[in-house]
N, C-alpha and C positions, 0 to 999 in steps of 0.2 A: 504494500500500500504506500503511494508514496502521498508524501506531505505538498501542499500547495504554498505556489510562494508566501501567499500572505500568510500561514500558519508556519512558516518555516522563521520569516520577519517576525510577529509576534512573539516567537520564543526566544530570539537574538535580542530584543528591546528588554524583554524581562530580563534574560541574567545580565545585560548589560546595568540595570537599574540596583537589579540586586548587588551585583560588584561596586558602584558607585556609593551604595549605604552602609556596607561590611567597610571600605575606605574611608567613610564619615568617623565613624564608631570608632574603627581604630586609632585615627586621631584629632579625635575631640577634646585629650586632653592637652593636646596640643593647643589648640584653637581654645581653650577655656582654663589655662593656668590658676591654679591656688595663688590667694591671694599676698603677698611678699610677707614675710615675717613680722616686718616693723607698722603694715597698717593694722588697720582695727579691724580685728575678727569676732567673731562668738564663737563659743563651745558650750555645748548646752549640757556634755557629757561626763563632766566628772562630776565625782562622788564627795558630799561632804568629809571633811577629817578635821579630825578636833575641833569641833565645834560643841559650845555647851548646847545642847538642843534642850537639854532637861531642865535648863534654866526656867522658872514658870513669871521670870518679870517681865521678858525679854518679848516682844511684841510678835503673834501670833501675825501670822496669815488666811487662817483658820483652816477650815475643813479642806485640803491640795487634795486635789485626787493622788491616785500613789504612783500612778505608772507619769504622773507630772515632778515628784519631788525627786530635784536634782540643782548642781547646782552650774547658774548661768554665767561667763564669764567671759570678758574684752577683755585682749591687749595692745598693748600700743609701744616704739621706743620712744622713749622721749631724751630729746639732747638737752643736755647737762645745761648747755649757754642759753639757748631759746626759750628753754620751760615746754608745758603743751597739755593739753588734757585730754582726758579720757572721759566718753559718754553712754552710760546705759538706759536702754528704756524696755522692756519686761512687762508681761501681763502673765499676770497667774491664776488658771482658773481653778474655781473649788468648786463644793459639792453644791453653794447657795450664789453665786454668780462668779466674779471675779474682782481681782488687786492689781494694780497699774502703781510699779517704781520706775520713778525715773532719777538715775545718780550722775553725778558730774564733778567731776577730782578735778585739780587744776594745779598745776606747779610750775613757781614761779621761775624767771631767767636765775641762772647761776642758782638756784638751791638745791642742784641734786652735786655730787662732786668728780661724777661721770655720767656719761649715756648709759642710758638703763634704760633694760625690757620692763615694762609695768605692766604688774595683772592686776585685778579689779573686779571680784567675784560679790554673786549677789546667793544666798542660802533664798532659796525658792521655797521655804516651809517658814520660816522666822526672820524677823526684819534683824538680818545680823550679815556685815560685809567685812570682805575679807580683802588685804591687799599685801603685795607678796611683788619683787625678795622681800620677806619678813625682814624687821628690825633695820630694812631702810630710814635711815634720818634725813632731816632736811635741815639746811641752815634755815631756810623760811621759811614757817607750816606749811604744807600743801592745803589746799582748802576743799573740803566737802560739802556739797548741798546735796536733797534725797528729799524726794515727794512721794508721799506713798497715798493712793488712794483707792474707798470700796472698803476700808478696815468696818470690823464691828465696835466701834468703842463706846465707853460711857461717859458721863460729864466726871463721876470718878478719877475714871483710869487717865483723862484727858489731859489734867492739872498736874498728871505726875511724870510724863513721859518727857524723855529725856535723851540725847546723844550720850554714850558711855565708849570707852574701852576695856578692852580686855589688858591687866596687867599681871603677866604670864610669872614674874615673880611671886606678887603676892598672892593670885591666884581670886583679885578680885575685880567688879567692873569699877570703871573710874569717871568720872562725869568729863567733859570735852567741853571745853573752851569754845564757844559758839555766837554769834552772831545774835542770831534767834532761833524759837522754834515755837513755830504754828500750829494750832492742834484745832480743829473743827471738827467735835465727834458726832454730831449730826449727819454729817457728811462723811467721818469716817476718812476723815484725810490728815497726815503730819507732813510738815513742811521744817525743814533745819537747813539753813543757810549760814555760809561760812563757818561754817565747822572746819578747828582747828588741827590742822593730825602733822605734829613734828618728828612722829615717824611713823613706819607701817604696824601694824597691829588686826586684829579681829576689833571692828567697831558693832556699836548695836543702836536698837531703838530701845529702849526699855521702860520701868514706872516703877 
């Protein structure tokens, strides 16, 4: 039985199509590089460590689904002379709607004393950040702000809440030098602006 040109042509356009898409695929990673090391990435995929989770002051995000708890994080290099900041914005859904943080680190020219990789993690269960090389200092605080909003609070818990660190000596939290901090628990939203951090540590929200 022989084939007719036109079905003989139809089958040379297919594997020609097909060879064309097998050539895509193989170098797509080509054509779509990962992103350079020193821009701002996310990683949604690591695991909390050392983190006080069982702290019960430390501000809830409340009901996370579980296959959601994990913890989110940017990095960035920043040069020593110029300063630069880092920005995160985050939506956490729970079991009763959802939490929207948005944080933003900022350090200043000349106060790191080389070019450094800065990480900048947020714990997706509990309002508590984390930033790393640990025990980085600054000659001039780096400043933190962090809006979190959709919390459940009370006019209680509202009055007491507070920017803290973690201080890994004494193994206690430490209140943070700040600006201000906005508490609307009607709304269910904290606001902390220039918050002071003269070096890296585990920071929190806590009451």
């Amino acid at each position: 039985m022989k084939m007719s040109k036109n079905t003989l042509s139809s089958i040379l356009v297919f594997f020609c199509i097909l060879t064309i898409v097998f050539s895509f695929n193989s170098c797509s990673k080509d054509f779509f590089p990962r992103a350079p090391e020193d821009d701002l990435v996310t990683d949604e995929l690591q695991k909390p460590t050392g983190i006080e989770e069982d702290d019960s002051q430390i501000i809830s995000f409340g009901d996370v689904i579980p296959s959601l708890k994990k913890v989110v994080t940017v990095n960035k290099k920043i040069n020593a002379n110029k300063g630069g900041s880092l920005s995160l914005e985050h939506e956490i859904k729970t079991r009763t709607g959802k939490v929207e943080v948005e944080m933003m680190l900022t350090i200043k020219p000349n106060a790191l004393s080389k070019n450094t990789k800065i990480k900048m993690r947020l714990d997706t269960k509990k309002a508590i950040f984390i930033f790393n090389p640990d025990g980085t200092q600054f000659s001039t605080p780096a400043i933190f702000d962090v809006k979190v909003s959709g919390l459940k609070l009370t006019s209680s818990t509202g009055r007491k809440i507070d920017i803290y660190y973690y201080n890994e000596d004494t193994g206690e939290w430490e209140k943070v030098k700040r600006e201000a901090v906005i508490v609307d628990d009607t709304r269910g939203l904290i606001i902390v602006k220039g918050a002071q951090l003269p070096h890296f540590s585990r920071y929190a929200l806590s009451k």
